[in-house]
MARDREN-328386 format. One record per residue (C-alpha): residue number from 1; residue in one letter; chain; x, y, z. Coordinates in steps of 0.001 Angstrom, whole numbers. Layout:
BEGIN
    nr   rest   kette         x         y         z
   NUM      a       A         X         Y         Z
...
END
This chain:
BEGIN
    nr   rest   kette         x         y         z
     1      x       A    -15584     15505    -22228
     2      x       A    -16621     12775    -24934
     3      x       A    -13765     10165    -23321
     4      x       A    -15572      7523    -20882
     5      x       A    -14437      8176    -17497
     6      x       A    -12616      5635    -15666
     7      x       A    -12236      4621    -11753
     8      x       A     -9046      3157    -11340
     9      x       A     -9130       875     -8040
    10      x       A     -6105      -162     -7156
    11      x       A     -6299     -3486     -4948
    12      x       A     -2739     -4078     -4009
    13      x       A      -881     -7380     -5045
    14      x       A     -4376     -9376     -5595
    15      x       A     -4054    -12129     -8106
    16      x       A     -6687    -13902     -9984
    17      x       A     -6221    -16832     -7953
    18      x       A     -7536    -14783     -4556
    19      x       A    -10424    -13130     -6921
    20      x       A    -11288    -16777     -8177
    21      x       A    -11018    -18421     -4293
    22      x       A    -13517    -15888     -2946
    23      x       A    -16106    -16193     -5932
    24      x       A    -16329    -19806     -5009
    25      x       A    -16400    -19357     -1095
    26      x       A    -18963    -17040     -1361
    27      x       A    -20996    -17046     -4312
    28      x       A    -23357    -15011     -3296
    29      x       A    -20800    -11736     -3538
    30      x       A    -20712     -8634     -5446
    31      x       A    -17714     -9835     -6865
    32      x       A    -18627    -13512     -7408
    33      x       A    -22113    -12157     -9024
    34      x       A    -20013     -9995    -11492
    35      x       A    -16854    -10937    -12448
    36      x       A    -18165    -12696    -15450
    37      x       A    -19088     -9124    -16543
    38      x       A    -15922     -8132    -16574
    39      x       A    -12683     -8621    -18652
    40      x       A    -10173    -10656    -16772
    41      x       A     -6494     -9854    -18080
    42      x       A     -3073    -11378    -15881
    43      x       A      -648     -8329    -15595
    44      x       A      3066     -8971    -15461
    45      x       A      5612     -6607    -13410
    46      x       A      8637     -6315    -14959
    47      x       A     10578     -4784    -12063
    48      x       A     14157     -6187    -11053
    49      x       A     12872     -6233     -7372
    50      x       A      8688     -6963     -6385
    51      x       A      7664     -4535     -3887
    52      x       A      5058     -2043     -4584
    53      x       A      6792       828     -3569
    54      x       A      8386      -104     -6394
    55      x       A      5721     -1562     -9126
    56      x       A      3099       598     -8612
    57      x       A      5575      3677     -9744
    58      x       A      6391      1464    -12922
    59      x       A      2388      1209    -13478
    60      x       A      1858      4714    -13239
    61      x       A      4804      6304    -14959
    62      x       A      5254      3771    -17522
    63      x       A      8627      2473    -17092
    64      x       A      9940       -10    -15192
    65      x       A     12503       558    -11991
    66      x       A     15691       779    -14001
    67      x       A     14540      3905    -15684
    68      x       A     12517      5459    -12283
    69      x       A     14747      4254     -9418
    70      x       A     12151      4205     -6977
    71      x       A     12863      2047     -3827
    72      x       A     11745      3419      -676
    73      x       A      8945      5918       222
    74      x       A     10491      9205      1221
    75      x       A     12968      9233     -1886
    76      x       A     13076     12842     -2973
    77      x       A     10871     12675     -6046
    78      x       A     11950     15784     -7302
    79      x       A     14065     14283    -10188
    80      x       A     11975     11607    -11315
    81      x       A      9123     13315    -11710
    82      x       A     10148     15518    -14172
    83      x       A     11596     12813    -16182
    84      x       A      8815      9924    -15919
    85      x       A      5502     12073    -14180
    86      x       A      3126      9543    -12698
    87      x       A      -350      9464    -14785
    88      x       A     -1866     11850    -12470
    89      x       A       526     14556    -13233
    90      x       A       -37     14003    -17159
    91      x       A     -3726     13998    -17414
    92      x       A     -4262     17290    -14629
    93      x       A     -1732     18997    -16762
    94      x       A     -3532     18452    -20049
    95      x       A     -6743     19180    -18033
    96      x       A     -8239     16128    -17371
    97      x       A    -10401     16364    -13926
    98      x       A     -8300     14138    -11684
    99      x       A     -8843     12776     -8439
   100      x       A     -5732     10802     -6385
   101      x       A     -6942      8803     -3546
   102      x       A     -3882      7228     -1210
   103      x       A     -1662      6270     -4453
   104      x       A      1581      5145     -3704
   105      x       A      4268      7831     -4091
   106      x       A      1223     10798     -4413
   107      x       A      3707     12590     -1632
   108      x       A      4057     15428     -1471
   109      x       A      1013     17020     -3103
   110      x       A      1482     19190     -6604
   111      x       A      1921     22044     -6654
   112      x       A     -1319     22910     -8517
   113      x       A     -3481     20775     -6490
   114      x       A     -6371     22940     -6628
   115      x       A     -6961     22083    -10186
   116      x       A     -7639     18299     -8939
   117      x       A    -10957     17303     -8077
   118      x       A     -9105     15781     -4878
   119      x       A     -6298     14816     -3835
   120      x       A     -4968     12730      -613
   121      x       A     -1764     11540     -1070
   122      x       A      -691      7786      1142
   123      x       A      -213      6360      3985
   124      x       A      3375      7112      4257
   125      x       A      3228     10525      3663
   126      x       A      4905     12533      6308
   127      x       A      2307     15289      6910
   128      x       A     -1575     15748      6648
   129      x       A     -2163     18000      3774
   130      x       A     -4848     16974      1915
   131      x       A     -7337     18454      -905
   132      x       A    -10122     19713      -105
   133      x       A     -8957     20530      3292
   134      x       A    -11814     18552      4841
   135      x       A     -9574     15476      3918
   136      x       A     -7013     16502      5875
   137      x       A     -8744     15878      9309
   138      x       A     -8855     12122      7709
   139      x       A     -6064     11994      6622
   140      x       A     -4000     13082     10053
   141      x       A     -5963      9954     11773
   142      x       A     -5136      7361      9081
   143      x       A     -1498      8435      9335
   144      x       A     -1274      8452     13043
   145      x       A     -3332      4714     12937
   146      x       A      -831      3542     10337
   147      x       A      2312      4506     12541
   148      x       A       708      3217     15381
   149      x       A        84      -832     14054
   150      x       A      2883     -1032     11414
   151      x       A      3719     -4524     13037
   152      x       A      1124     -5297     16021
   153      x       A     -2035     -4097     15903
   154      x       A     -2123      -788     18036
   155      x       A     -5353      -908     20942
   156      x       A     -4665      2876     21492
   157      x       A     -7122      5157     19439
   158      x       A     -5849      8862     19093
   159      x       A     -8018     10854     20976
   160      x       A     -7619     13952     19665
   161      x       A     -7399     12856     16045
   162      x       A    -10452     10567     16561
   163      x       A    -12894     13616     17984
   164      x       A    -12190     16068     15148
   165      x       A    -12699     12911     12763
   166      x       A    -15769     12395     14452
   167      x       A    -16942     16384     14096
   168      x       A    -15997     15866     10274
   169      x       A    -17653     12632      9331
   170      x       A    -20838     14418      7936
   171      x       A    -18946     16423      5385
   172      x       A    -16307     13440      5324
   173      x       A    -19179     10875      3838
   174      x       A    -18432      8179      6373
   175      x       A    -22008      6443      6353
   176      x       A    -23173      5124      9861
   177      x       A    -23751      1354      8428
   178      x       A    -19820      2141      8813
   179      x       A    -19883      2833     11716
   180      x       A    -22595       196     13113
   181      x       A    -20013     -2272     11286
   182      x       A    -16786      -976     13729
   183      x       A    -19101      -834     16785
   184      x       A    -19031     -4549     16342
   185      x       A    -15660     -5274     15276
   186      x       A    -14698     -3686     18667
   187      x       A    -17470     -5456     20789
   188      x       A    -15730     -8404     18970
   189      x       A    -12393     -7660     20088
   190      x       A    -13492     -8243     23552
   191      x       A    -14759    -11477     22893
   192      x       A    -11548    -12815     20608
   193      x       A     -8450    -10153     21486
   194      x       A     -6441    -11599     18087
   195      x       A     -9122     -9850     15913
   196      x       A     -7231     -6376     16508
   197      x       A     -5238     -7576     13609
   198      x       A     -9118     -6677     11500
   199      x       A     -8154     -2931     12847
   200      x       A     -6069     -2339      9589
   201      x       A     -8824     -3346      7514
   202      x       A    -11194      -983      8875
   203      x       A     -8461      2307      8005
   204      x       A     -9401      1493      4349
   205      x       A    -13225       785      5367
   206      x       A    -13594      4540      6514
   207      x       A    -11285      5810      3467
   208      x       A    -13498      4020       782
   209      x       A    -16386      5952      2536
   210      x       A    -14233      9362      2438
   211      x       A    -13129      8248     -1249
   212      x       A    -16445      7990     -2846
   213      x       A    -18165     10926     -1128
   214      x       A    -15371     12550     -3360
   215      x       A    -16483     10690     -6116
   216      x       A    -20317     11319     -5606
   217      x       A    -19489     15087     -5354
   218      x       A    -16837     15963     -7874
   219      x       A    -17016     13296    -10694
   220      x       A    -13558     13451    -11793
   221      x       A    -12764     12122    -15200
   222      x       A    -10046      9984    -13882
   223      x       A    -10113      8837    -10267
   224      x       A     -7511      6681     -8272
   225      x       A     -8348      4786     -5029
   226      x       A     -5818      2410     -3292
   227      x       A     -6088       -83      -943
   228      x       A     -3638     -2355       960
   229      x       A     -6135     -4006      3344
   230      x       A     -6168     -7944      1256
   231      x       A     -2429     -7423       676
   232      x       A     -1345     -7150      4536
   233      x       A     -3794    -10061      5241
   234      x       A     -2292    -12277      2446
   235      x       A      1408    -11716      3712
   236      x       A       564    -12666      7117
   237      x       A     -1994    -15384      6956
   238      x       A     -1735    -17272      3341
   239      x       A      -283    -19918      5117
   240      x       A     -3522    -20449      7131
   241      x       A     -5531    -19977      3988
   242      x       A     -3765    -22372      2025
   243      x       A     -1377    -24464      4316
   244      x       A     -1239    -27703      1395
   245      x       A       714    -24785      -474
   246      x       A      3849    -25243      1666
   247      x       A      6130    -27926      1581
   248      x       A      7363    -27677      5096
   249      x       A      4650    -25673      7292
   250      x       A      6300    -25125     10756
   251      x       A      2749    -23159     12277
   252      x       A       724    -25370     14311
   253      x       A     -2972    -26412     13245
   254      x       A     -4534    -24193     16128
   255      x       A     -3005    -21287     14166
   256      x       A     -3937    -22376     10872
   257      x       A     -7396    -22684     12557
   258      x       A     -7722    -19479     14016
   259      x       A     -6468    -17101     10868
   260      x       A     -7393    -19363      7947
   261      x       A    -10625    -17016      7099
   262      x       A     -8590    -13845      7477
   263      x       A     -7785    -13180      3439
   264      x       A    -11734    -14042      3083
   265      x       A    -12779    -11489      5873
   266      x       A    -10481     -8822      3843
   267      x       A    -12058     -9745       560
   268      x       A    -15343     -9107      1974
   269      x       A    -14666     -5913      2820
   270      x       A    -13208     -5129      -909
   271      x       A    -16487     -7361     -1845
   272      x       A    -18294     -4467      -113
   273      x       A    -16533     -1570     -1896
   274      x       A    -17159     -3687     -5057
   275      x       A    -20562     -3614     -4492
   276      x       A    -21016       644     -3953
   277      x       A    -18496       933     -7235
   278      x       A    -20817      -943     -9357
   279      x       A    -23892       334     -8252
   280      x       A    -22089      3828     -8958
   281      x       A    -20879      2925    -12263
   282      x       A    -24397      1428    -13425
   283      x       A    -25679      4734    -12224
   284      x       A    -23059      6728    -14086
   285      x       A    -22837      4847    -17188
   286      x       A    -19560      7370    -18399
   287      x       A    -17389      5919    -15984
   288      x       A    -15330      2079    -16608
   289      x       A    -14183       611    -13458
   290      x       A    -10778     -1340    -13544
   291      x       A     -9570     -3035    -10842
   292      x       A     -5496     -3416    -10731
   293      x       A     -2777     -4764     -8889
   294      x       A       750     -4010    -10180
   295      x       A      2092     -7932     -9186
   296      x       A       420    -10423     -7334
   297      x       A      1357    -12911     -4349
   298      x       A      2192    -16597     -3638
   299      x       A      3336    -18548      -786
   300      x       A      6734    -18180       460
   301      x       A      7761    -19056      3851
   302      x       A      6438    -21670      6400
   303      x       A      7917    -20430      9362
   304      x       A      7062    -18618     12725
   305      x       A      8355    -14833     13019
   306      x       A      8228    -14759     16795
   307      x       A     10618    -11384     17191
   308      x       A     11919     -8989     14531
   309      x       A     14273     -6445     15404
   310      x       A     13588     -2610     15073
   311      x       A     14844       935     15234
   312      x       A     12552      1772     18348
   313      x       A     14583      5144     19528
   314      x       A     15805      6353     16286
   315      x       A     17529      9413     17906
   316      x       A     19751      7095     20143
   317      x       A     20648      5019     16801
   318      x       A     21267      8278     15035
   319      x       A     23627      9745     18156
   320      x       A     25759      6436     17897
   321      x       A     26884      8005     14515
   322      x       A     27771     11366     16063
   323      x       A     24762     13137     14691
   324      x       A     22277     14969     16525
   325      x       A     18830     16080     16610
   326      x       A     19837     19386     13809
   327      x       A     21767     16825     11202
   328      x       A     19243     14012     10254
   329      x       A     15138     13961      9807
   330      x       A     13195     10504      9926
   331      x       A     10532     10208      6871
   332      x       A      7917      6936      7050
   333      x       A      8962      3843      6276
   334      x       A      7583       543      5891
   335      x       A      8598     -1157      9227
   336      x       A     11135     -2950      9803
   337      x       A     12977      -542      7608
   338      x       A     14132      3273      8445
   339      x       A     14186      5762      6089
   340      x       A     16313      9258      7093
   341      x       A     17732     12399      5108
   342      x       A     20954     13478      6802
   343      x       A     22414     16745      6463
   344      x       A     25863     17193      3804
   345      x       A     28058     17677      6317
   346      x       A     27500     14669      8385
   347      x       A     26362     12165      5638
   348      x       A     30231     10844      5414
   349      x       A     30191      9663      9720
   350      x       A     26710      8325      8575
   351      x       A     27745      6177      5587
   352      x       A     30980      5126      8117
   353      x       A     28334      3913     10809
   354      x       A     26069      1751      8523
   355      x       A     29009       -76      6742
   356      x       A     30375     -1233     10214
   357      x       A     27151     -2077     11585
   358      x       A     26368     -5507     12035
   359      x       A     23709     -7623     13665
   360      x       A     25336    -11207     15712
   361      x       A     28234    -10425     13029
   362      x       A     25785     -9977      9759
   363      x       A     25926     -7019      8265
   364      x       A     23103     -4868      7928
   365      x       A     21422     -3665      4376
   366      x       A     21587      -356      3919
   367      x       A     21155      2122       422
   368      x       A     21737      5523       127
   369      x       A     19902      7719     -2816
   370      x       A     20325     11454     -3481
   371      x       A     20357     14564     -1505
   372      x       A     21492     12135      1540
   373      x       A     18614      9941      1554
   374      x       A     19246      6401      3568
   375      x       A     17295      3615      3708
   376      x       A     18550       717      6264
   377      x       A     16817     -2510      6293
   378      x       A     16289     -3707      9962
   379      x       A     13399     -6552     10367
   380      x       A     16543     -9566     11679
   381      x       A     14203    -12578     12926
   382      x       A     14048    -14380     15779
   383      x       A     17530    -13326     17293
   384      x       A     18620    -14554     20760
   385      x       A     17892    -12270     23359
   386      x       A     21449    -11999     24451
   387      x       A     22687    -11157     20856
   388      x       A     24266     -7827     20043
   389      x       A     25129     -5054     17719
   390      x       A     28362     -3930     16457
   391      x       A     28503      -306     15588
   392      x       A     31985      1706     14536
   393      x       A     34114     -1392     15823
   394      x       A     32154     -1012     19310
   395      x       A     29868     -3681     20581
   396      x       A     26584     -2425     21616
   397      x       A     23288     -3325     23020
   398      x       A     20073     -3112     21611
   399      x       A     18752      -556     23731
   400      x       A     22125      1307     23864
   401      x       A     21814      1311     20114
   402      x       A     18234      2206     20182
   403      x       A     16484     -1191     18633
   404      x       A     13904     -3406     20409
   405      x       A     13983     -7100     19816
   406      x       A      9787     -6501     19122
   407      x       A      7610     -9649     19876
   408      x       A      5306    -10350     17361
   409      x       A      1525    -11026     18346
   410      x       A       193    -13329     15407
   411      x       A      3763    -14613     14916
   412      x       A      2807    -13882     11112
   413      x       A      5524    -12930      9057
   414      x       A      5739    -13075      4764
   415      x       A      3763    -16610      4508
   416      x       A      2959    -14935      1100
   417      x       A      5597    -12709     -1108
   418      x       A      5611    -10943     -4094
   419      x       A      5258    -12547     -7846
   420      x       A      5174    -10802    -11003
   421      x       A      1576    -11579    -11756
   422      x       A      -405     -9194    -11181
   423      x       A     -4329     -8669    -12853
   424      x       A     -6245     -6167    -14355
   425      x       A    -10343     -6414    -14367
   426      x       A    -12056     -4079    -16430
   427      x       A    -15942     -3789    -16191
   428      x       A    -18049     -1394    -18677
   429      x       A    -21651     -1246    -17426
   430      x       A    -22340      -321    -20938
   431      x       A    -20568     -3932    -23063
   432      x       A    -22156     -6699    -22832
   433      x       A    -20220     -9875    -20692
   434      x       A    -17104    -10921    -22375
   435      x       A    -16581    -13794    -24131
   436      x       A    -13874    -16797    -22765
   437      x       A    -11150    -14257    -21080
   438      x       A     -8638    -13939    -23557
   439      x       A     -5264    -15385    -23079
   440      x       A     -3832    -12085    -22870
   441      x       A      -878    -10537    -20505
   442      x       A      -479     -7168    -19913
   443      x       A      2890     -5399    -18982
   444      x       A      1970     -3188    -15963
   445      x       A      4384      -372    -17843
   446      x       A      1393      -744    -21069
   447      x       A     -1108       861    -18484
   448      x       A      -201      4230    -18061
   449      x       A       272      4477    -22129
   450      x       A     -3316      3074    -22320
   451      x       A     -4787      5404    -19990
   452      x       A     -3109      8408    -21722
   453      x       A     -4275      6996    -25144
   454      x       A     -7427      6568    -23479
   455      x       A     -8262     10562    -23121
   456      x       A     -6207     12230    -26194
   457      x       A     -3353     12715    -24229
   458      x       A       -63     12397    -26451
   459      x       A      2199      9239    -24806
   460      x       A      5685     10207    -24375
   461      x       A      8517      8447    -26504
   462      x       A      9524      6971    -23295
   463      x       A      6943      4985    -22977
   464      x       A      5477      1437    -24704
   465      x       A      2770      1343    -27042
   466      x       A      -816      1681    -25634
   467      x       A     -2813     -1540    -25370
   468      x       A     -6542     -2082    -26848
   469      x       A     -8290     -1797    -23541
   470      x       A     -9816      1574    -22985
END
């Protein structure tokens, strides 16, 4: 095709100021070496409510949440995307080689997925299936990882799921510099026992390696990769990074101490992906990198998380509604919340149970979608340990209602939370550096319109006008 090709890294909730803070703690960088290359442009979400299982949809559809209604992972999709298809579904139908690397909401796969160059859909998917199969074996291990540490850091390593990863890793592309680099992290884990928490940087470490061994072999015109990794390690530890941003900062200095290079040591390993996607760019002139996030982050709360509360035994929890094991099936959720589709029949005695349940008399958040598709919001912070649950008029406790009162290890909770400014880098090994970045804001729903634009592909009336980017 006669269209540049472009590599669409998606590096969740990073603002400018993070890009900008690494640069100058470490000059010597990929990122800090380049980003004068490329065009720097602030993004703005437009979303009712920040979370990017619900801006990212708005980025790649091109309309913001009140037209999609995306708010958890698991929703049925069904609707949606036949009215507002994500920019995936546009270009493979109008032929565009397309590749879809962990993008949010890329569950479950199309049904023409052969005609992608690959496809593996994210983290919260609730099966394997990936395209080429080969991805799949990856794909099983990063899901059973991800369900493992979704609050503290797992030490278990699947066994089975780790030696047919390890038969794979040849055709997989996972490069033994990788591999040198997790030999240490886990000789350093003996040494310092907190740097587990660097285990969920080192799922998307192994991915990018899987990711552009797709890239290397099938060249798509239009490739997606996402990553979480900097965004986990700015909720936790921005506080540590950047304690004079808090008015009233209730950690103590040793913590500060010990996680205030955590965002950096993330960034470092983006700094290294950086540094392959360039090199692979410069050697593939056709393709234009841009690096996204659909909304940034800033700081938020000062405070110590030392317990959240959790559905730990979601059948019992279930049962206290009267349904069993035939009427209800769990799909992933971001913990602390639980995402379930229950069966017609028993969705009334369901909707009955979550209105009357209530934590130390609060009630509990809950939303229900179609085709019986509930969402409750669990996560209640440092509760007593003799508080209780109230469920159908009856009071409970927590293990009678099937929650833990969960400890948490780094006592890190949302120090950082969502803002609506997001960025958008573009680099073109082909232009020549930009001049002063332009004072120029983006709406994330202008992306997917730009993209289409981009490759000849007519924009739907639903969506905004393309900008001058691509």
């Amino acid at each position: 095709m006669s269209k540049r090709k472009i590599l669409l890294f998606e590096l969740n909730e990073v603002p400018l100021r993070i890009v900008k803070q690494f640069c100058g703690a470490a000059p010597g960088s990929a990122l800090a070496k380049n980003l004068h290359r490329m065009r720097q442009i602030r993004t703005q979400a437009p979303d009712s409510i920040l979370s990017p299982w619900i801006t990212w949809p708005t980025l790649h559809r091109g309309v913001d949440d009140a037209l999609h209604g995306l708010r958890f992972f698991g929703q049925d999709l069904s609707e949606v995307d036949a009215k507002y298809p994500p920019i995936w579904r546009i270009l493979a139908a109008h032929g565009i080689k397309t590749g879809v690397f962990g993008s949010l909401h890329s569950y479950p796969m199309p049904e023409d997925v052969r005609s992608y160059a690959f496809y593996m859909p994210d983290t919260f998917a609730p099966t394997p299936e990936a395209h080429p199969d080969i991805l799949g074996v990856f794909q099983d291990f990063n899901l059973t990882m991800a369900r493992k540490s979704a609050r503290n850091v797992s030490r278990d390593v699947p066994g089975k799921g780790a030696f047919q990863l390890l038969r794979a890793m040849p055709g997989l592309g996972i490069r033994a510099s990788t591999l040198a680099d997790i030999s240490r992290q886990l000789v350093s884990e003996q040494v310092h026992d907190w740097q587990r928490i660097r285990r969920r940087t080192y799922q998307s470490v192994l991915g990018f390696d899987v990711f552009m061994k797709q890239m290397e072999d099938a060249r798509p015109d239009f490739a997606t990769f996402f990553t979480n990794h900097v965004a986990s390690a700015m909720h936790r530890y921005w506080a540590a990074a950047f304690p004079g941003d808090f008015t009233e900062l209730q950690y103590d200095w040793s913590w500060v101490a010990r996680y205030r290079h955590e965002i950096e040591f993330a960034m470092s390993k983006f700094d290294g992906f950086l540094s392959r996607v360039i090199a692979f760019v410069e050697a593939n002139p056709e393709y234009v990198l841009w690096i996204a996030s659909s909304m940034g982050q800033g700081a938020a709360s000062g405070q110590p998380i030392k317990t959240q509360l959790y559905v730990t035994d979601l059948a019992r929890f279930m049962a206290c509604s009267g349904l069993g094991s035939d009427d209800w099936s769990e799909r992933p959720a971001m913990a602390p919340r639980t995402s379930v589709f229950v069966q017609e029949a028993k969705r009334d005695a369901f909707r009955a149970t979550l209105a009357s349940f209530k934590v130390n008399g609060a009630a509990v958040e809950w939303e229900e979608r179609n085709n019986g598709f509930f969402a409750v919001a669990m996560g209640q912070m440092n509760l007593d340990p003799s508080a209780r649950v109230e469920i159908n008029g009856q009071s409970r406790s927590f293990s009678e209602a099937g929650l833990s009162n969960v400890e948490i290890e780094d006592q890190a909770g949302s120090t950082a939370y969502h803002v609506p400014e997001g960025m958008l880098l573009v680099f073109d090994p082909r232009a020549a550096p930009p001049q002063a970045a332009p004072d120029l804001t983006l709406d994330t729903r202008q992306i997917a319109p730009t993209l289409l634009h981009h490759f000849g592909v007519p924009v739907p009336s639903y969506m905004r006008d393309p900008a001058p980017l691509a």
